[in-house]
N, C-alpha and C positions, 0 to 999 in steps of 0.2 A: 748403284742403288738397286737395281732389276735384280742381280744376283744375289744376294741374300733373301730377296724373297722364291726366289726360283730353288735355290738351294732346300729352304725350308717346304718346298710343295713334293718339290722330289725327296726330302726325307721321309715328310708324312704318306707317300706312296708306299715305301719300301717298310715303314714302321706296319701300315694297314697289311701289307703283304705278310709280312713276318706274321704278323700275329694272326690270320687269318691261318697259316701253315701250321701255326702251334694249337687251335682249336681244333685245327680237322686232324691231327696226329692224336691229341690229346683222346678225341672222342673216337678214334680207331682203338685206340688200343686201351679203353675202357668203356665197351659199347653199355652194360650194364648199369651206365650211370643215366644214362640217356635211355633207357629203356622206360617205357608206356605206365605211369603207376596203377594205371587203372585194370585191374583185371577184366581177363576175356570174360563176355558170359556167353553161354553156350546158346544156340539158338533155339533149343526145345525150350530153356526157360522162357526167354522173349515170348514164344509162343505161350505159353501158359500163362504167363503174367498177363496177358493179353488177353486172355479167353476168361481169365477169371474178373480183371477189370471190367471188361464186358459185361458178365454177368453178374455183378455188381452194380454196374448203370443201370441196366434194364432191372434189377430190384429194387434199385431206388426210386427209376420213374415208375415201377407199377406200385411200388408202396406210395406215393407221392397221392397216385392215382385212386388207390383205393380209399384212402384217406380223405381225397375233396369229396370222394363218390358216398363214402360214410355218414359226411358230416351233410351234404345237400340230405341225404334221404333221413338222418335226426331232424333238421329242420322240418322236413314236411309230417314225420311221425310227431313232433313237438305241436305242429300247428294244429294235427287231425286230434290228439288228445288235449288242446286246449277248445279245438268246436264240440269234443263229448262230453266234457265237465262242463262246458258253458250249458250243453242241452241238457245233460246230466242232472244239472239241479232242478230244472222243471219237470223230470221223470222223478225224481224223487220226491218233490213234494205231492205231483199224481199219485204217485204207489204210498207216500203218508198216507193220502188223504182215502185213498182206497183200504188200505188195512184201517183204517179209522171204518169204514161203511161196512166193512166186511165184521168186523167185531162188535160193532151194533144189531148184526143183522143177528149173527149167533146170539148175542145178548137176549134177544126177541125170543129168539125159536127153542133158546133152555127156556124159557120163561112161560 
């Protein structure tokens, strides 16, 4: 009963052998199939790809930058011309009410 399964352990040795022999022959003598598909890239590119990501980041963070830096100084230019319109209208009806004195007073002095 032992030996047929003994038999069958020592085939599968000699089958895993074989064909192990027929991969590494195979790929000797068609090294081109096993070859890298990915092409080399040269290492100047790497560098420039790099130097140009770079400076790409840092345009983005300074645009990013000038952007919040923008909108905070609208806000405050929005707030400062909303305090001179709010004072704005009491100078304007002071300077009505002066060209109202001031054109009575000419009215006077042709007269």
């Amino acid at each position: 009963m032992n030996e047929p399964n003994g038999n069958a352990a020592q085939s599968r040795i000699i089958a895993e052998q074989v064909a192990e022999s027929a991969i590494t022959l195979f790929a000797a003598r068609h090294p081109e199939l096993f070859k890298s598909k990915a092409p080399e890239v040269h290492p100047l590119v790497k560098w420039v790809v790099g130097a140009v990501a770079a400076l790409g980041l840092a345009a983005m963070i300074g645009g990013g930058t000038w952007l919040v830096s923008s909108v905070s100084e609208m806000q405050v230019t929005l707030a400062r011309m909303d305090e001179r319109m709010a004072s704005g209208s009491v100078r304007d009806s002071r300077v009505d009410d002066l060209e109202r004195r001031v054109a009575a007073i000419e009215m006077r002095v042709e007269q």
